[in-house]
C-alpha positions in Angstrom: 8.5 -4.0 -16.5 7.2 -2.5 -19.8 8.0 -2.6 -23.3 7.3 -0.3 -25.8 7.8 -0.6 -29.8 7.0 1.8 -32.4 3.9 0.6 -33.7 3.0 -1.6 -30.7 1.7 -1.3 -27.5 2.7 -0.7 -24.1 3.0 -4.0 -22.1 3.8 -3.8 -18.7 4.4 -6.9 -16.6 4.1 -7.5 -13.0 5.5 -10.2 -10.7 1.1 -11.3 -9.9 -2.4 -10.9 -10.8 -2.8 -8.0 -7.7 0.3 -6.1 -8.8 -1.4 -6.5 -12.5 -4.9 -5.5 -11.4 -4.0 -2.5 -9.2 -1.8 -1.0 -12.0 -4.5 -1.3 -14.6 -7.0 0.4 -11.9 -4.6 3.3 -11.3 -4.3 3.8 -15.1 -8.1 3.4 -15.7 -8.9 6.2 -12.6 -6.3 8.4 -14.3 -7.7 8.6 -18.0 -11.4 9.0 -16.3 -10.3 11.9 -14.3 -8.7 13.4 -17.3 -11.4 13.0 -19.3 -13.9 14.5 -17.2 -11.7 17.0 -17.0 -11.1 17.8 -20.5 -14.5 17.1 -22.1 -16.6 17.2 -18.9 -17.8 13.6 -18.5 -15.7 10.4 -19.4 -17.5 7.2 -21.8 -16.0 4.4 -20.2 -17.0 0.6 -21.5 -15.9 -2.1 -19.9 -15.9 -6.0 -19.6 -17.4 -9.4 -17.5 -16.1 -12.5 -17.4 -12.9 -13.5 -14.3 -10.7 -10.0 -15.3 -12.9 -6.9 -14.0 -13.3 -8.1 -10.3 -9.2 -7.5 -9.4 -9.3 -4.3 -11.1 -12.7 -3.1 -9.2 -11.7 -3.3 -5.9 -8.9 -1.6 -6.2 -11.1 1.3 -7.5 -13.8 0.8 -5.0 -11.5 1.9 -2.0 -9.5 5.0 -1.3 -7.5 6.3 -2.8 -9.1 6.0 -5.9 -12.5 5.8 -5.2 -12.3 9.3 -3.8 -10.0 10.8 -6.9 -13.1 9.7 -9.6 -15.4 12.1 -10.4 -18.0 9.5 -10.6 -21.1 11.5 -11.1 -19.4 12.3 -14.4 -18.7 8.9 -15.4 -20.6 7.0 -17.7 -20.3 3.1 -17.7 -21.1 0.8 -21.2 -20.1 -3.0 -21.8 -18.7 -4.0 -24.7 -20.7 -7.0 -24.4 -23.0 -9.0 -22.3 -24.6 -12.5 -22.2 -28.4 -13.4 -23.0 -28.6 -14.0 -18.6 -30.4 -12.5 -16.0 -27.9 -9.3 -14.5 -28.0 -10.9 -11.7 -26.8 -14.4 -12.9 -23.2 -15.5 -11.6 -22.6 -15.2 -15.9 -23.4 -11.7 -16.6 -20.9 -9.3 -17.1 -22.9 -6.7 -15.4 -22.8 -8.4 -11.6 -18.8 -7.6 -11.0 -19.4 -4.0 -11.3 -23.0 -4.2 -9.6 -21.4 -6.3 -7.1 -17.8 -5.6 -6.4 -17.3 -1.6 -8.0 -20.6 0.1 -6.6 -21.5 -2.9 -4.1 -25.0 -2.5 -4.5 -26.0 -5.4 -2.1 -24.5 -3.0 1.0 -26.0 0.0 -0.8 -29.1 -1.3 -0.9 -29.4 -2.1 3.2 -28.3 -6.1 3.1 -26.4 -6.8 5.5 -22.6 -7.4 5.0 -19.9 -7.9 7.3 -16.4 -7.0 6.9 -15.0 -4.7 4.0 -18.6 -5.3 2.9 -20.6 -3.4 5.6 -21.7 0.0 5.7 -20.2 2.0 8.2 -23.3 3.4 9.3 -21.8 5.5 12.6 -18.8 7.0 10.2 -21.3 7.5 7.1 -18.8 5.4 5.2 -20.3 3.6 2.1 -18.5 0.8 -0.2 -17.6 1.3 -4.0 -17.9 3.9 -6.1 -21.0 6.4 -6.0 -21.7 6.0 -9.5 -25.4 7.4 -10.2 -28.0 5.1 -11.4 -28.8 6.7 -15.0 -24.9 6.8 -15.6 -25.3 2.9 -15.9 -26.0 1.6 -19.0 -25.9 -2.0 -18.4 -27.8 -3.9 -21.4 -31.6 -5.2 -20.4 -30.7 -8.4 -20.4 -33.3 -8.8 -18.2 -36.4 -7.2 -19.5 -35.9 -9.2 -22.8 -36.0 -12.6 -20.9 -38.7 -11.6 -19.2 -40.5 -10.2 -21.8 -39.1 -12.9 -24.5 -38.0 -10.2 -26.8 -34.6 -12.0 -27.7 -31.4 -11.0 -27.8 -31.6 -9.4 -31.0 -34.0 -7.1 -29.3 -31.5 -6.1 -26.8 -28.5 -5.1 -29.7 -30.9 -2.9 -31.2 -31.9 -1.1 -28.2 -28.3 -0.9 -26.8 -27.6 0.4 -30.6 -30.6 3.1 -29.9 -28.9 4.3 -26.4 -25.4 4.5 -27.7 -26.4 6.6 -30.3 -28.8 8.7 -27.9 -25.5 9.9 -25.9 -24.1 11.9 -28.0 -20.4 10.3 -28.2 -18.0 11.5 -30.5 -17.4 9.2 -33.6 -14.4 8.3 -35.4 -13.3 8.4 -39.0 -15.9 5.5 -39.3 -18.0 6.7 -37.8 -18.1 4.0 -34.9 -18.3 5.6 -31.2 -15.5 6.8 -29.1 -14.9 5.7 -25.7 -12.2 7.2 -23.0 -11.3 4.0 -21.9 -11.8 0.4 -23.0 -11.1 -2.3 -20.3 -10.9 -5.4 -21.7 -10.3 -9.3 -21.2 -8.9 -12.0 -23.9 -10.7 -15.3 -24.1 -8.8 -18.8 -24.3 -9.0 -18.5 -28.3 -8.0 -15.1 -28.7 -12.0 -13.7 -28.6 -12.2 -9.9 -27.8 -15.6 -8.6 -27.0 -17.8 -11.3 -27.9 -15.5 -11.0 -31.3 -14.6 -15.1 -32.2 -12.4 -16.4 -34.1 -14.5 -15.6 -37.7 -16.4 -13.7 -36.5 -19.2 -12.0 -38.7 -18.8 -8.8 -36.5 -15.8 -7.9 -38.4 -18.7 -7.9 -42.0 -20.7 -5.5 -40.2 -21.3 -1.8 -39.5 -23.4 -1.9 -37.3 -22.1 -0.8 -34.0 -23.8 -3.0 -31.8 -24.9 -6.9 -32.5 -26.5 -10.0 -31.5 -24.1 -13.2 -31.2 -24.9 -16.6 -31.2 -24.2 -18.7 -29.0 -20.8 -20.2 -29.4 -20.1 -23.6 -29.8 -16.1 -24.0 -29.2 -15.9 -22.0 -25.8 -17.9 -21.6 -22.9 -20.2 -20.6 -21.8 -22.4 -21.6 -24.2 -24.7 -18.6 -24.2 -25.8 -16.2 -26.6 -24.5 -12.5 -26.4 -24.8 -9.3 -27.8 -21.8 -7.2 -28.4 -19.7 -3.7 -29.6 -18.8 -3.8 -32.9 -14.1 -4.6 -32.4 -13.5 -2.2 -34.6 -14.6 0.2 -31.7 -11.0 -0.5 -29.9 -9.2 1.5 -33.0 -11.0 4.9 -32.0 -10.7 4.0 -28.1 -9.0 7.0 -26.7 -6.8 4.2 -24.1 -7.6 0.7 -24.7 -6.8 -1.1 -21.2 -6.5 -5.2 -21.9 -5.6 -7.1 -18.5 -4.4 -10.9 -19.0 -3.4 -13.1 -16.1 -2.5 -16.7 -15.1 -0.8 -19.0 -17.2 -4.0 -20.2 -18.4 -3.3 -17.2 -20.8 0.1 -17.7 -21.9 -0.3 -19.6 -24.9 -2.8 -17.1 -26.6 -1.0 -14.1 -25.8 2.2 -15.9 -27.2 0.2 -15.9 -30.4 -1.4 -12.3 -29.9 2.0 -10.2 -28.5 4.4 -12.9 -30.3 6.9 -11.8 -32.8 5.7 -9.2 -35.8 6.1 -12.6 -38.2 3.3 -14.1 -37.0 -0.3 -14.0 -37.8 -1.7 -10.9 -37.9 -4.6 -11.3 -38.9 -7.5 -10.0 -36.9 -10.5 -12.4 -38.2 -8.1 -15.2 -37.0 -7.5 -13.4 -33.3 -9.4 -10.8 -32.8 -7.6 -9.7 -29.7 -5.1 -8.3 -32.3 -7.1 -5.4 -32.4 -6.2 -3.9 -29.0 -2.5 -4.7 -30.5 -2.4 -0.8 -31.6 -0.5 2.5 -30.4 -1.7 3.7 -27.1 -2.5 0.5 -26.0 -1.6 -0.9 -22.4 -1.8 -4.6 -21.7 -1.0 -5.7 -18.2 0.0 -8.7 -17.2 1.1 -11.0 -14.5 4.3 -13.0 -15.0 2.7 -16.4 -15.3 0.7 -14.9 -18.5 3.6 -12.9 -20.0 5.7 -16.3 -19.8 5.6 -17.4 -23.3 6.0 -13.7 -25.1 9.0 -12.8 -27.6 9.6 -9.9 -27.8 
């Protein structure tokens, strides 16, 4: 099911979380293709947290996998916690882990759908080449106790480096934006008051917060960045979200306010949200 309204977004329901994921996968592989097409390489930036994995292995198999120009592709987060990339919190390992399967690419041993087919010269995930990465060094700074304020600015100084286009504001424009919605209605690492929405800067360091786990601090895009996204692609399931989207995709009467839910932000035109049933369960429409 999807619903359109002048003005609105596309929402587009599904009877699970698979149905959900694999829809939002086939849209995402789509827009990247295009774009490669069209400009010759696609900016794509994406999320952490529980909603990427679904939506990865769908596009680490055939036939997706295999209709990606990957080597074209060009991967940013819109935000990141102060961990390790290789801590079960960072929004880098679903992508290292589940869309290019590094582990298997790297000669561990796997078993299953994990394994490299060594006989076939079959590999797992998507061939996505190492400098196309740009994963914030999370990692360097702990080691190195630069801070997280250290990694914004150098995120900043390779975003800029790239050579995106810019919008009227001159913030960055990405192909496609895949993004999550927290509990409270948090986009990015964009809270509920959040400064972010004072600033220009187009990347920033966040401190930890104190209402919602994980208690850890962050660095983040600027939200603003979601107005110039070419296809913003927010994915919402379980009825652990039902409640906040009935607040963020509730009836135009409500709150609009963005420093109050931030997740009204990917409420725009050319928007798609997809949802499973269980999440969609308290929206009017």
């Amino acid at each position: 099911m999807a619903t359109t309204v002048s003005g609105e977004p596309e929402v587009r329901v599904f009877d699970d979380a698979e149905g959900a994921s694999r829809a939002a996968a086939e849209v995402i592989a789509g827009a990247l293709r295009d774009a490669v097409a069209e400009r010759g390489r696609a900016d794509w930036a994406t999320t952490g947290g529980s909603t990427p994995a679904g939506v990865y292995r769908w596009l680490a198999e055939a036939p997706l996998r295999d209709e990606v120009p990957w080597d074209r592709v060009h991967v940013w987060w819109g935000d990141d916690r102060f961990v390790p990339r290789d801590h079960p919190l960072s929004n880098v390992l679903p992508l290292d882990s589940v869309l290019i399967s590094s582990a298997a690419r790297a000669g561990l041993s796997g078993a299953g759908a994990d394994a490299v087919e060594v006989d076939l010269g079959i590999e797992p995930g998507a061939p996505i080449p190492v400098a196309n990465i740009h994963a914030p060094n999370m990692t360097h700074a702990i080691a190195t106790s630069a801070g997280v304020d250290w990694v914004a600015a150098d995120y900043d100084r390779e975003l800029h480096a790239a050579g995106l286009a810019t919008d009227q504001r001159g913030f960055p424009v990405f192909d496609v934006m895949f993004l999550g919605i927290g509990p409270d209605g948090h986009l990015l690492s964009a809270f509920p008051g959040s400064a972010l929405f004072d600033t220009e800067a187009w990347v920033s360091a966040v401190p930890a917060p104190t209402h919602v786990e994980p208690h850890v601090a962050r660095m983040s895009l600027n939200p603003a960045v979601v107005a110039g996204a070419r296809l913003p692609v927010v994915v919402a399931t379980g009825d652990g979200k039902a409640a906040i989207l009935a607040s963020v995709l509730g009836a135009a009467g409500e709150d609009r306010d963005e420093r109050h839910l931030p997740s009204l932000v990917a409420r725009r035109p050319g928007a798609i949200w997809f949802l499973d049933r269980a999440a969609a369960a308290s929206i009017v429409r």
